[in-house]
HTML snippet that shows the backbone in 3Dmol.js (N, CA, C, O; Angstrom):
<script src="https://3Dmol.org/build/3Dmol-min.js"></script>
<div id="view" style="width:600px;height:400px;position:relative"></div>
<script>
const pdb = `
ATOM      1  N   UNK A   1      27.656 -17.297  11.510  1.00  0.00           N
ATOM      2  CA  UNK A   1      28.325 -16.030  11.259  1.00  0.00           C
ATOM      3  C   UNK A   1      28.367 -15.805   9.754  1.00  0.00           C
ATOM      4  O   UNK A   1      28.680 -16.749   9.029  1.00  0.00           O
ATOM      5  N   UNK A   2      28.040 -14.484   9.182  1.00  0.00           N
ATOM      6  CA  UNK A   2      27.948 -14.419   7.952  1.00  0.00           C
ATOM      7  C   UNK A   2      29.647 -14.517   6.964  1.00  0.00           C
ATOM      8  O   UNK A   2      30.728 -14.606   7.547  1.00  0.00           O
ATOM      9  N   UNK A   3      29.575 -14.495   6.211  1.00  0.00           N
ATOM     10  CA  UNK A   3      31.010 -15.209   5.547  1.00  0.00           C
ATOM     11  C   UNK A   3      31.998 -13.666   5.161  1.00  0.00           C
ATOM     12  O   UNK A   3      33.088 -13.672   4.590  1.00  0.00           O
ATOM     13  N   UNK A   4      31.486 -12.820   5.501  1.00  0.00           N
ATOM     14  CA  UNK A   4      32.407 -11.473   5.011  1.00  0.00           C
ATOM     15  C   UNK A   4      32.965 -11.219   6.649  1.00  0.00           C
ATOM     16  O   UNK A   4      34.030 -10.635   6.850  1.00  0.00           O
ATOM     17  N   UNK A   5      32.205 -11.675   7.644  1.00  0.00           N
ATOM     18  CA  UNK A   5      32.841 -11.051   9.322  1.00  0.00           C
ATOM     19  C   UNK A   5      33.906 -12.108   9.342  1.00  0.00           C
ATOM     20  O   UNK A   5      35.002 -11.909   9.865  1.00  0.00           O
ATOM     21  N   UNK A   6      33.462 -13.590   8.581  1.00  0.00           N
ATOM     22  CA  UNK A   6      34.401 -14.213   9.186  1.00  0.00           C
ATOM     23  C   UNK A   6      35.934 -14.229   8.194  1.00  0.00           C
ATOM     24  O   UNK A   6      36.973 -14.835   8.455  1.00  0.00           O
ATOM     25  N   UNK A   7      35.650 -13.392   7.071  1.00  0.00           N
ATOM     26  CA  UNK A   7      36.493 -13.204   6.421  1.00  0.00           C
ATOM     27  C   UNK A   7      37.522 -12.373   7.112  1.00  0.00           C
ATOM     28  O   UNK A   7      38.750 -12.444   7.144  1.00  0.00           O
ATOM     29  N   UNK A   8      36.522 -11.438   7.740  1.00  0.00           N
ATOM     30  CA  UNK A   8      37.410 -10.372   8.446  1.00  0.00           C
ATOM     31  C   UNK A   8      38.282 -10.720   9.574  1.00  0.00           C
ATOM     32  O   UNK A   8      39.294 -10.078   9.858  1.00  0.00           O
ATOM     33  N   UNK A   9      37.757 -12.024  10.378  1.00  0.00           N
ATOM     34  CA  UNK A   9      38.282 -12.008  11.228  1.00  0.00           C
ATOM     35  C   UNK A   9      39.310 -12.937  11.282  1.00  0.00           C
ATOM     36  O   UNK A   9      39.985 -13.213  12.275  1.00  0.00           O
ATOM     37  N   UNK A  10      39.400 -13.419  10.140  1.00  0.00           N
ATOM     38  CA  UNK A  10      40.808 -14.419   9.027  1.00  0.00           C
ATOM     39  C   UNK A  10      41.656 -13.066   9.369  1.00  0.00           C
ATOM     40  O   UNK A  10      42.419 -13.015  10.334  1.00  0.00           O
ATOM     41  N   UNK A  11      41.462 -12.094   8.571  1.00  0.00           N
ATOM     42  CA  UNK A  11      42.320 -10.750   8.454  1.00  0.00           C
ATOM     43  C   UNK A  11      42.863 -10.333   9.330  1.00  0.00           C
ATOM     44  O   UNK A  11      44.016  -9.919   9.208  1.00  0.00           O
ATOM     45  N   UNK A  12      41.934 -10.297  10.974  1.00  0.00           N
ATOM     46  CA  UNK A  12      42.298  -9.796  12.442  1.00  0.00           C
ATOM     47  C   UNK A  12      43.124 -10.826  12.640  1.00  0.00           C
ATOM     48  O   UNK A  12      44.268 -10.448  12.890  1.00  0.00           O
ATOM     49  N   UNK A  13      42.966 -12.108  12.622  1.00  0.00           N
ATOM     50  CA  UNK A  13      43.982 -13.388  12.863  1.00  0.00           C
ATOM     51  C   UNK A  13      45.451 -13.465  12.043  1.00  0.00           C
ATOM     52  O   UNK A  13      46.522 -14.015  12.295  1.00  0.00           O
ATOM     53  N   UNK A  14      45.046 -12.782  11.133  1.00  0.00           N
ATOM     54  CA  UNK A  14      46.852 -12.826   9.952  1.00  0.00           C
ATOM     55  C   UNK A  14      47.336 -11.396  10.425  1.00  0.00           C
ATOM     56  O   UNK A  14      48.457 -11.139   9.986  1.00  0.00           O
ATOM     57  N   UNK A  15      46.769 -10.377  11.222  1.00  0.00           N
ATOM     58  CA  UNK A  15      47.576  -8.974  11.467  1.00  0.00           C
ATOM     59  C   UNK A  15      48.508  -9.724  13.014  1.00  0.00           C
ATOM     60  O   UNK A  15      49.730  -9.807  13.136  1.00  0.00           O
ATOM     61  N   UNK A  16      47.720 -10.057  13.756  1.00  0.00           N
ATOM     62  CA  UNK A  16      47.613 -10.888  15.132  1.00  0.00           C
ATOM     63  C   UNK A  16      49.369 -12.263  14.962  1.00  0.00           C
ATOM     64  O   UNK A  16      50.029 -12.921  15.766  1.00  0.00           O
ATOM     65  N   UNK A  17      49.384 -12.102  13.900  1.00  0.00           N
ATOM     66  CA  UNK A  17      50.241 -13.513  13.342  1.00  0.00           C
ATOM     67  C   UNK A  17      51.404 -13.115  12.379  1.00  0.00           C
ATOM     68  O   UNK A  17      52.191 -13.860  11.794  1.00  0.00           O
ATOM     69  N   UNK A  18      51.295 -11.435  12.359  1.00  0.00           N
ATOM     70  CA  UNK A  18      52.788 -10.878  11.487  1.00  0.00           C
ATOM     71  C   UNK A  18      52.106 -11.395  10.041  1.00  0.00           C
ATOM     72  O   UNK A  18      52.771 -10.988   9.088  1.00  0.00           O
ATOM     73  N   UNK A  19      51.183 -12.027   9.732  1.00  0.00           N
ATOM     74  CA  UNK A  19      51.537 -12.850   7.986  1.00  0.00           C
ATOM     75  C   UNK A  19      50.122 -11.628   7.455  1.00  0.00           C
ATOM     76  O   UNK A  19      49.015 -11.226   7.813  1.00  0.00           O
ATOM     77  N   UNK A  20      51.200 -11.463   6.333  1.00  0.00           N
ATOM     78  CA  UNK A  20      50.293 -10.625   5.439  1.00  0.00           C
ATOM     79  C   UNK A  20      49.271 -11.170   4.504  1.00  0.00           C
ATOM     80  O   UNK A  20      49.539 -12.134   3.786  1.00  0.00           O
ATOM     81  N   UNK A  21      47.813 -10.439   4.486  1.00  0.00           N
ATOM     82  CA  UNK A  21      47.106 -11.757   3.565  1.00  0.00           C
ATOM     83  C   UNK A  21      46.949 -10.088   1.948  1.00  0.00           C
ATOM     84  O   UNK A  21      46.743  -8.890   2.141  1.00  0.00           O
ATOM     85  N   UNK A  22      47.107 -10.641   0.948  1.00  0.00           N
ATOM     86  CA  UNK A  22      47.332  -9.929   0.120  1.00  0.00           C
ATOM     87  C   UNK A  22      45.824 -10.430  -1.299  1.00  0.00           C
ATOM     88  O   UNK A  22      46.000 -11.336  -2.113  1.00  0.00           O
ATOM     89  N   UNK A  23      45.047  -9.928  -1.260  1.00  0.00           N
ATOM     90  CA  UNK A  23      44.097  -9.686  -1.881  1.00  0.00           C
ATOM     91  C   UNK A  23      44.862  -9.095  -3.533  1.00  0.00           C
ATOM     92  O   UNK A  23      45.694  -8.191  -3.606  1.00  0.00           O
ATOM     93  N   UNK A  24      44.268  -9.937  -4.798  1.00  0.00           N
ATOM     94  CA  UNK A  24      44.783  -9.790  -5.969  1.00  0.00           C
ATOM     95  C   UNK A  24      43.575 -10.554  -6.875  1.00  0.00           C
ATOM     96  O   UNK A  24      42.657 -11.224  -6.402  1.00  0.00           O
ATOM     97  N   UNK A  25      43.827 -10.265  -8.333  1.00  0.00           N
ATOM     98  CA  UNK A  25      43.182 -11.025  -9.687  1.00  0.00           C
ATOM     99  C   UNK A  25      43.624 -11.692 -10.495  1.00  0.00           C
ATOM    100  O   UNK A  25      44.709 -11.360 -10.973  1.00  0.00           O
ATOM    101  N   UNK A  26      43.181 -12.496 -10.809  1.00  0.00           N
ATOM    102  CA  UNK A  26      43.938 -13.271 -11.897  1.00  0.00           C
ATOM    103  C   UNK A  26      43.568 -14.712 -12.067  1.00  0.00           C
ATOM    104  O   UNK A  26      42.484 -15.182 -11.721  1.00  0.00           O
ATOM    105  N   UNK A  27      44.787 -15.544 -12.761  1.00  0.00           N
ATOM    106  CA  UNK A  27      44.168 -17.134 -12.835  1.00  0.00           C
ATOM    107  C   UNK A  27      44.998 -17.762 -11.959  1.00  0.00           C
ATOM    108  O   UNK A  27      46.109 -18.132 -12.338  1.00  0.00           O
ATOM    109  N   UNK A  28      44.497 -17.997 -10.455  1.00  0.00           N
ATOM    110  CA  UNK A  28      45.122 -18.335  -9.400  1.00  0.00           C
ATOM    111  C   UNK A  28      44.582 -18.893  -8.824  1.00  0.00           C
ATOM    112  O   UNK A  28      43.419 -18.576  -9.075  1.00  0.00           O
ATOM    113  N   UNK A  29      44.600 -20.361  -7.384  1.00  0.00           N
ATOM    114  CA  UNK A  29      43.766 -20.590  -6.649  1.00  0.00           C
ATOM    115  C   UNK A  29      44.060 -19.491  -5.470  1.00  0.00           C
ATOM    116  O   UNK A  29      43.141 -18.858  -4.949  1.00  0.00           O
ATOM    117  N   UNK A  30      45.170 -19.360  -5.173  1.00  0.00           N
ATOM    118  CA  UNK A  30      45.656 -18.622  -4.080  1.00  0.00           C
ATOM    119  C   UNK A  30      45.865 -19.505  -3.240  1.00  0.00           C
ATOM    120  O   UNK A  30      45.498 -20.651  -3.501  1.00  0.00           O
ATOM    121  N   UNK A  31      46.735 -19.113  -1.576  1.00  0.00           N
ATOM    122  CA  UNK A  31      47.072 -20.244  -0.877  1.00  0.00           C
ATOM    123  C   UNK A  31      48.455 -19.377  -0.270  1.00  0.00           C
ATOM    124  O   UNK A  31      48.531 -18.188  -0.581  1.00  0.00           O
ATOM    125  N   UNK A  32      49.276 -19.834   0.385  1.00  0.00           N
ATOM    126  CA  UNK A  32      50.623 -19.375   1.419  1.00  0.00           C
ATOM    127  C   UNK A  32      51.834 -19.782   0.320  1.00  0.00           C
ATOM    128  O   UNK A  32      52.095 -20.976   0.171  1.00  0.00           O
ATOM    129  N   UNK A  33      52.436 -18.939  -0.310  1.00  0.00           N
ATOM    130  CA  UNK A  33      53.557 -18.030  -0.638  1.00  0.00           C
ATOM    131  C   UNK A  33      54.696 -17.443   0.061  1.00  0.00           C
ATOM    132  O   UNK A  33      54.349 -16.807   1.057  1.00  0.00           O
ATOM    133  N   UNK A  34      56.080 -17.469  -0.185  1.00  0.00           N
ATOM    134  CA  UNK A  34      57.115 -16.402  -0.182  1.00  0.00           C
ATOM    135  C   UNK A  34      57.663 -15.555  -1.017  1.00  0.00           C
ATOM    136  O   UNK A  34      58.136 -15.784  -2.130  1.00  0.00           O
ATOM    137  N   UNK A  35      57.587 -14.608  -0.465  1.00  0.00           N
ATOM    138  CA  UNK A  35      57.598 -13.319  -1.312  1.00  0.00           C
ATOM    139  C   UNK A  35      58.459 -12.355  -0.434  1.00  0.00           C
ATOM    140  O   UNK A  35      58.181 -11.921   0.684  1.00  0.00           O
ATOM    141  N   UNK A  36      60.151 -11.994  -1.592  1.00  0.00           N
ATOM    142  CA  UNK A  36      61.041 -11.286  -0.563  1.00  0.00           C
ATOM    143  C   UNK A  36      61.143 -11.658   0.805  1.00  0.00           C
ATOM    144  O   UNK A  36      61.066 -10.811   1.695  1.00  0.00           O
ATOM    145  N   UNK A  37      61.357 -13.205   1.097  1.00  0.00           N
ATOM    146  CA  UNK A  37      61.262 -13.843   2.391  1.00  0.00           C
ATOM    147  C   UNK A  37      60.550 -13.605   3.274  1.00  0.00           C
ATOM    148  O   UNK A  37      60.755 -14.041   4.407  1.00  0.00           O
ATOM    149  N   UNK A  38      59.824 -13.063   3.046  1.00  0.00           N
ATOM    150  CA  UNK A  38      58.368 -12.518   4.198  1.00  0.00           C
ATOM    151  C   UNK A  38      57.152 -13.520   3.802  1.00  0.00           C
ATOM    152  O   UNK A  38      57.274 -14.067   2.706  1.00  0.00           O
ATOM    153  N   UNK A  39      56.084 -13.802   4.506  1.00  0.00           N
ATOM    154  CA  UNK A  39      55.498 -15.263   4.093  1.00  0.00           C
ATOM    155  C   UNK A  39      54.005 -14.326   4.165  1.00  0.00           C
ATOM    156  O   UNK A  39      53.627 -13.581   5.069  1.00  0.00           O
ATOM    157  N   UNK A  40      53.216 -14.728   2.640  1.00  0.00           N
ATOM    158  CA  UNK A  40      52.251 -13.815   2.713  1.00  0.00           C
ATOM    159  C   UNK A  40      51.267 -15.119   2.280  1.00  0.00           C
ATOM    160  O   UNK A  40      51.811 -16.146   1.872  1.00  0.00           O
ATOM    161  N   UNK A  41      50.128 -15.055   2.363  1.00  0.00           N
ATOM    162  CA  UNK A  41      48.959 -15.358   1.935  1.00  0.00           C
ATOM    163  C   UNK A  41      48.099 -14.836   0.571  1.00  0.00           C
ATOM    164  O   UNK A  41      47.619 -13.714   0.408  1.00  0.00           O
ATOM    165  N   UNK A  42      48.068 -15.583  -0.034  1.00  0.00           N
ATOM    166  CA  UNK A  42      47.358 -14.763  -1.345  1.00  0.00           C
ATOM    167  C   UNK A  42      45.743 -15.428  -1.499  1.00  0.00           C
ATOM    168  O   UNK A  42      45.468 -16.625  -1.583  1.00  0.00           O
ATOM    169  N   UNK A  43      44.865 -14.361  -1.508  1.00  0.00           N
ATOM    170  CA  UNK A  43      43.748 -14.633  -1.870  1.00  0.00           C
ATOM    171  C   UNK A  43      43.174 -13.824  -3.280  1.00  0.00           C
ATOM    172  O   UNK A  43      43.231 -12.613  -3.491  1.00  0.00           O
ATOM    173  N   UNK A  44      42.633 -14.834  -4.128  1.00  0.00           N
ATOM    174  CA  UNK A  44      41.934 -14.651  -5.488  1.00  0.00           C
ATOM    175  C   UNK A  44      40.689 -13.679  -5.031  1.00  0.00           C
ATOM    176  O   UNK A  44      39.801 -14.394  -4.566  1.00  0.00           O
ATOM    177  N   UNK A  45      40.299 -12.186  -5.007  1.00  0.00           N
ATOM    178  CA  UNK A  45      39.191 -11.971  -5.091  1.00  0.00           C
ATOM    179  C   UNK A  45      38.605 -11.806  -5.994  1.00  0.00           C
ATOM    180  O   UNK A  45      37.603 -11.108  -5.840  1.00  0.00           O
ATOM    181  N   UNK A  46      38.804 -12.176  -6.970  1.00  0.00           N
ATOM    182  CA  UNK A  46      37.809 -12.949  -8.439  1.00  0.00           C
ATOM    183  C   UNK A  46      36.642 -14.215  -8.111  1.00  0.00           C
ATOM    184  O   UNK A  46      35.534 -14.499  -8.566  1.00  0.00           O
ATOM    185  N   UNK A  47      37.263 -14.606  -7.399  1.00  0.00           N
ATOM    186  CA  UNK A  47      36.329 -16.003  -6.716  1.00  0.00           C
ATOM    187  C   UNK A  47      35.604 -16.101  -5.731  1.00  0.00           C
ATOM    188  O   UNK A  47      35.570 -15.005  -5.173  1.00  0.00           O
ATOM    189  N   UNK A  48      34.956 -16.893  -5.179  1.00  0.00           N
ATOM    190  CA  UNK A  48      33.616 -16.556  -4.868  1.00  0.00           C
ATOM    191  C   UNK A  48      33.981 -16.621  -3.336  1.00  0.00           C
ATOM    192  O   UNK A  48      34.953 -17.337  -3.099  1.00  0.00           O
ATOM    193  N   UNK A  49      33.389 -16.010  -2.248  1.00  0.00           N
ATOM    194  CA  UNK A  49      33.537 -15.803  -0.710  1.00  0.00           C
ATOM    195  C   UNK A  49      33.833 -17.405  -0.412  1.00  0.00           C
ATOM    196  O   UNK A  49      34.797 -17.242   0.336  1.00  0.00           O
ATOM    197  N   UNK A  50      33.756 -18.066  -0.445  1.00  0.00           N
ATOM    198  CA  UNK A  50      33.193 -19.557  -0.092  1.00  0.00           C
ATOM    199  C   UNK A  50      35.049 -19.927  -0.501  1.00  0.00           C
ATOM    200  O   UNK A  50      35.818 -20.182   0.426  1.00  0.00           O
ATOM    201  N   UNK A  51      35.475 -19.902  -1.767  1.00  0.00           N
ATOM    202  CA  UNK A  51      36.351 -20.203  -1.956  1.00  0.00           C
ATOM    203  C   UNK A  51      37.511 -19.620  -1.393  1.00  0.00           C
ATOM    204  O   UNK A  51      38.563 -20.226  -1.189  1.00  0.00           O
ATOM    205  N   UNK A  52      37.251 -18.208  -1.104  1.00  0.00           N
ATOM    206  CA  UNK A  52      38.711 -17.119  -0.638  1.00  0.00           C
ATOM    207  C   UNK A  52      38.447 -17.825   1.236  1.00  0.00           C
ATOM    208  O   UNK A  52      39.508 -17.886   1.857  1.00  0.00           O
ATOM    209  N   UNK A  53      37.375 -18.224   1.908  1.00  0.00           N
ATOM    210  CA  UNK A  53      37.435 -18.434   3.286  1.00  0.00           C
ATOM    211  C   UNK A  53      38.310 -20.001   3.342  1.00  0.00           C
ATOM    212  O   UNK A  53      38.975 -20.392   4.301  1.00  0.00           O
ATOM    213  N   UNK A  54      38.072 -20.808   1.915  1.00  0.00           N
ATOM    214  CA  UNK A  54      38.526 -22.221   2.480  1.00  0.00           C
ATOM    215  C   UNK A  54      40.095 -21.703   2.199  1.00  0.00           C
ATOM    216  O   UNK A  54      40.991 -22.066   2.961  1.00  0.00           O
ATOM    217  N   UNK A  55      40.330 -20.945   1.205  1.00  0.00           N
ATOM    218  CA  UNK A  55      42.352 -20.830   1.280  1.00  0.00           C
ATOM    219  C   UNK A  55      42.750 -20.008   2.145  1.00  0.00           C
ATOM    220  O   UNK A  55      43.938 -19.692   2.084  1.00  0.00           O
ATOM    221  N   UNK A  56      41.867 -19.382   3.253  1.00  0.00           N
ATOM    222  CA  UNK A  56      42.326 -18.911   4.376  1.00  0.00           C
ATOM    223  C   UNK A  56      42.834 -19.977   5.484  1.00  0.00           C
ATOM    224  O   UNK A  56      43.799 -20.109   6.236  1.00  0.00           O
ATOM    225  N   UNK A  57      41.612 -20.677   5.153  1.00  0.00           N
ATOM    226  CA  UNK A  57      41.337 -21.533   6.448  1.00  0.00           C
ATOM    227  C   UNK A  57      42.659 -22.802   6.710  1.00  0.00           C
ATOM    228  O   UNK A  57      42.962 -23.424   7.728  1.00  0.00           O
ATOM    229  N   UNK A  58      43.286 -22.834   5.184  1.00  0.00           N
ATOM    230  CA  UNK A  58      43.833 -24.205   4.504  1.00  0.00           C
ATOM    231  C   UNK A  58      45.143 -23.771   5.149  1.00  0.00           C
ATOM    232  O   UNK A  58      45.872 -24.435   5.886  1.00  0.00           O
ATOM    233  N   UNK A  59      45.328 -22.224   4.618  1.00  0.00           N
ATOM    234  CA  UNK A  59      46.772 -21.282   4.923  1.00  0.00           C
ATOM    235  C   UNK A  59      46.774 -21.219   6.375  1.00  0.00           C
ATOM    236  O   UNK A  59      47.889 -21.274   6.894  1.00  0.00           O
ATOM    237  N   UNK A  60      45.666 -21.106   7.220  1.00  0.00           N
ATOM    238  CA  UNK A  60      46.122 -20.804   8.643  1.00  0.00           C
ATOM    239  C   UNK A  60      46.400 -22.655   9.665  1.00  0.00           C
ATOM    240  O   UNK A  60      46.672 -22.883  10.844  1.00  0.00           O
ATOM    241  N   UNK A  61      46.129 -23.669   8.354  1.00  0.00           N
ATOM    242  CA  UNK A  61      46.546 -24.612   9.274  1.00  0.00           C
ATOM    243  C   UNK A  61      47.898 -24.930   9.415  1.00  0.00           C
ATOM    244  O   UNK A  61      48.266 -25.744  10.262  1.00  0.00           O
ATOM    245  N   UNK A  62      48.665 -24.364   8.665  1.00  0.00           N
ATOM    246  CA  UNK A  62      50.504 -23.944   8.691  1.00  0.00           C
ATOM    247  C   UNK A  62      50.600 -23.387  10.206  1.00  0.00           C
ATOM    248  O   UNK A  62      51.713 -23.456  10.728  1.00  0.00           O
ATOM    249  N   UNK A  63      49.813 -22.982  10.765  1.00  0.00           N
ATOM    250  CA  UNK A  63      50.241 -22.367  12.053  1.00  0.00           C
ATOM    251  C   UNK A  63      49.632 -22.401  13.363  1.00  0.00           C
ATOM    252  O   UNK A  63      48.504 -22.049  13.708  1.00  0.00           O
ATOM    253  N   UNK A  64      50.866 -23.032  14.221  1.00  0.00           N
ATOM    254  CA  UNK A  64      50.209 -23.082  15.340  1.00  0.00           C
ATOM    255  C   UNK A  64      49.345 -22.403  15.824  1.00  0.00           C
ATOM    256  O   UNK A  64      49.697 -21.233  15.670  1.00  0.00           O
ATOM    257  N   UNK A  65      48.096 -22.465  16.494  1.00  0.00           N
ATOM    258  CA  UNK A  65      47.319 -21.476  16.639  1.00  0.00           C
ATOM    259  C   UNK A  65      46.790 -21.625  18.389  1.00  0.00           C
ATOM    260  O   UNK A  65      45.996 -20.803  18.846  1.00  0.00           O
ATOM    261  N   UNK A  66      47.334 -22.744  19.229  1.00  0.00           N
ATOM    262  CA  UNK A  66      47.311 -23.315  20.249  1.00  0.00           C
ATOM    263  C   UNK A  66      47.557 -22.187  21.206  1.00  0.00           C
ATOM    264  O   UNK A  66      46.711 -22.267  22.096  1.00  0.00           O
ATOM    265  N   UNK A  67      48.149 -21.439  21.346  1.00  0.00           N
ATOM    266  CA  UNK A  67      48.222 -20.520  22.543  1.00  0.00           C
ATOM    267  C   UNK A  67      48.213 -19.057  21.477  1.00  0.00           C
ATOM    268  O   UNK A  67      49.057 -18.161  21.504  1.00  0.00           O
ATOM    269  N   UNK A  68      47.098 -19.133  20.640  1.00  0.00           N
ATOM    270  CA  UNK A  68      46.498 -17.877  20.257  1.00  0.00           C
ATOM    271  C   UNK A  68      45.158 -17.522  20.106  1.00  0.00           C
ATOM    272  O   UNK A  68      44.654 -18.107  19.147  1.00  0.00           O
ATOM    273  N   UNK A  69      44.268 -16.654  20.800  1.00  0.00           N
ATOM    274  CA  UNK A  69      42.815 -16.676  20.865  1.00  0.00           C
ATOM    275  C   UNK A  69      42.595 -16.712  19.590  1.00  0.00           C
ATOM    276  O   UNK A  69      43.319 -16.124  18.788  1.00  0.00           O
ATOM    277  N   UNK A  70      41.483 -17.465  19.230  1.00  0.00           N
ATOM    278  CA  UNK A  70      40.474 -17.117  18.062  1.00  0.00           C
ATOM    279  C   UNK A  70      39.514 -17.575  18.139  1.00  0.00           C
ATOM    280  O   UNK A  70      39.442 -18.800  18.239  1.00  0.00           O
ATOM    281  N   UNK A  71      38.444 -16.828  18.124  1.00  0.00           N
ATOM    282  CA  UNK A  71      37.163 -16.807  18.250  1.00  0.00           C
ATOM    283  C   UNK A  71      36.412 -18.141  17.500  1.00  0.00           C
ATOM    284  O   UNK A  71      36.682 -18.764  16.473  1.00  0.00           O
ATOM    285  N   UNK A  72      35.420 -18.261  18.444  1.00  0.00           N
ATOM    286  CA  UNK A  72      35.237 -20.318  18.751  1.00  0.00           C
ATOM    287  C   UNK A  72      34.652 -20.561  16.955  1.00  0.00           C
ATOM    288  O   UNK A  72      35.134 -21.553  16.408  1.00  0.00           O
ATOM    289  N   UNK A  73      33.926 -19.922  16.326  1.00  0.00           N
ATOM    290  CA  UNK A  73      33.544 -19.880  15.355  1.00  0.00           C
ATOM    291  C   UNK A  73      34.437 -19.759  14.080  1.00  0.00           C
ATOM    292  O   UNK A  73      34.105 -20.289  13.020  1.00  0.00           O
ATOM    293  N   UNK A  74      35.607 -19.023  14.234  1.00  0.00           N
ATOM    294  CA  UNK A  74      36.537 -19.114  13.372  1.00  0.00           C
ATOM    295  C   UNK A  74      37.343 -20.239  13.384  1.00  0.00           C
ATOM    296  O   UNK A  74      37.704 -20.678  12.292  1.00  0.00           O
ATOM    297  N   UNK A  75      37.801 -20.951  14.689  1.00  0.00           N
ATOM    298  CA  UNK A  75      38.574 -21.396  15.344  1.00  0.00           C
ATOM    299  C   UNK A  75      38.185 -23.490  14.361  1.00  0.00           C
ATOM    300  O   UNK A  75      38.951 -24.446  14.242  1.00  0.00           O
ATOM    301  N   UNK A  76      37.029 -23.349  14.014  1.00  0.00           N
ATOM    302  CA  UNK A  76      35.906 -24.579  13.954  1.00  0.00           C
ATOM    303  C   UNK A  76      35.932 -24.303  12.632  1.00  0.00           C
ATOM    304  O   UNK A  76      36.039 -25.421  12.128  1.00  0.00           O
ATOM    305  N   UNK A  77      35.903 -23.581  11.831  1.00  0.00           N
ATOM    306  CA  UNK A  77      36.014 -23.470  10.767  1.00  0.00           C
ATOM    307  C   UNK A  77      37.478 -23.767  10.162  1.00  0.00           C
ATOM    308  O   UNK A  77      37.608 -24.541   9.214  1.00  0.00           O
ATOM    309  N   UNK A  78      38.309 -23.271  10.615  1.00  0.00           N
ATOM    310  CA  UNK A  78      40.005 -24.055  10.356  1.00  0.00           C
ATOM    311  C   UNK A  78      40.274 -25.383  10.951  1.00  0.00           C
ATOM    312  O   UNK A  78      41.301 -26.013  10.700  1.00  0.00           O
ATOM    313  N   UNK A  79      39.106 -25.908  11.941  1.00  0.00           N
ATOM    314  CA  UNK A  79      39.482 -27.150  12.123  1.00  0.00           C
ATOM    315  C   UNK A  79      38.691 -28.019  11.003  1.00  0.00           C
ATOM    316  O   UNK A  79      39.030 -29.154  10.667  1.00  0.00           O
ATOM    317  N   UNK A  80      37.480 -27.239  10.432  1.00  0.00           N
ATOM    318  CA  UNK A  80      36.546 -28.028   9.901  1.00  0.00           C
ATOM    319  C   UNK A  80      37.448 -28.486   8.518  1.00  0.00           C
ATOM    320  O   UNK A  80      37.170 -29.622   8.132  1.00  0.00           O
ATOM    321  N   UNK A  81      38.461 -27.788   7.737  1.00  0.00           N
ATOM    322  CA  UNK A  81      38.661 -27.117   6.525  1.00  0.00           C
ATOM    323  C   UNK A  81      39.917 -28.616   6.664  1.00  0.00           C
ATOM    324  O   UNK A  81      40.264 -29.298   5.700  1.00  0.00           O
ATOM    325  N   UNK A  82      40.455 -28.839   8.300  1.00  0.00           N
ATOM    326  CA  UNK A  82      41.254 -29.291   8.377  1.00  0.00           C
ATOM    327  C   UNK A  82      41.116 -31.387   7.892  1.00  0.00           C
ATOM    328  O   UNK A  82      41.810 -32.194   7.273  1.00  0.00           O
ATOM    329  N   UNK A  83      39.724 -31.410   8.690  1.00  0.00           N
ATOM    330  CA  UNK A  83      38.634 -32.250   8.248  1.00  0.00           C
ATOM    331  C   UNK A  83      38.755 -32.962   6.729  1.00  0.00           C
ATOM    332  O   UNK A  83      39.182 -33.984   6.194  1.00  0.00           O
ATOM    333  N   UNK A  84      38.067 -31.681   6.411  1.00  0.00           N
ATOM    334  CA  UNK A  84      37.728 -32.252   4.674  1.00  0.00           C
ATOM    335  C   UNK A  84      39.434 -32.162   4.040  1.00  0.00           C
ATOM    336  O   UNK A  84      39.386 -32.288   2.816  1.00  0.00           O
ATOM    337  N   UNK A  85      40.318 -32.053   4.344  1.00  0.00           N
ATOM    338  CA  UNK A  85      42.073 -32.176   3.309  1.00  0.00           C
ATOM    339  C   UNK A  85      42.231 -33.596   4.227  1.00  0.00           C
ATOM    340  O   UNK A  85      42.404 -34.538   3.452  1.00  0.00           O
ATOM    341  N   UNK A  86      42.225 -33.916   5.266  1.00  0.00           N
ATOM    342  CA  UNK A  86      42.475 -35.415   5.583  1.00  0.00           C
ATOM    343  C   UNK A  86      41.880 -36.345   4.240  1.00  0.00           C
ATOM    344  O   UNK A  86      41.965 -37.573   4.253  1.00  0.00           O
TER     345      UNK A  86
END
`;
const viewer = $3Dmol.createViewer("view");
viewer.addModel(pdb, "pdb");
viewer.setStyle({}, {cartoon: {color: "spectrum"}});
viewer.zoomTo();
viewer.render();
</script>
């Protein structure tokens, strides 16, 4: 799957999950944040696709995802992400 659908479908998975993912610039890695007690996700789009999919992937292992569909390809990619931080 090319890396911008599966970006997108990070996005369909954080609307799906109440958590806001908030796209910004600067000198940041980005990663899961509170902000006004609401729990958002921040991604660097200064940095390169490769990098904004692994702090998705890192941020969605905070959450159960066990009795929520996600598509087998996305789904392998947050386990993979889960992999390489062991």
């Amino acid at each position: 799957m090319e890396k911008e659908k599966l970006y997108t479908e990070f996005e369909e998975l954080g609307q799906r999950l109440g958590v806001k993912i908030v796209k910004g610039k600067g000198d940041f890695a980005g990663g899961t944040c509170i902000v006004n007690d609401e729990t958002v996700i921040v991604v660097n789009k200064m940095k390169p696709m490769e990098h904004r999919l692994k702090t998705l992937a890192t941020s969605f292992l905070e959450y159960n995802l066990d009795d929520i569909y996600v598509i087998p390809v996305l789904r392998a990619y947050i386990e993979e992400t889960r992999s390489l931080d062991l």
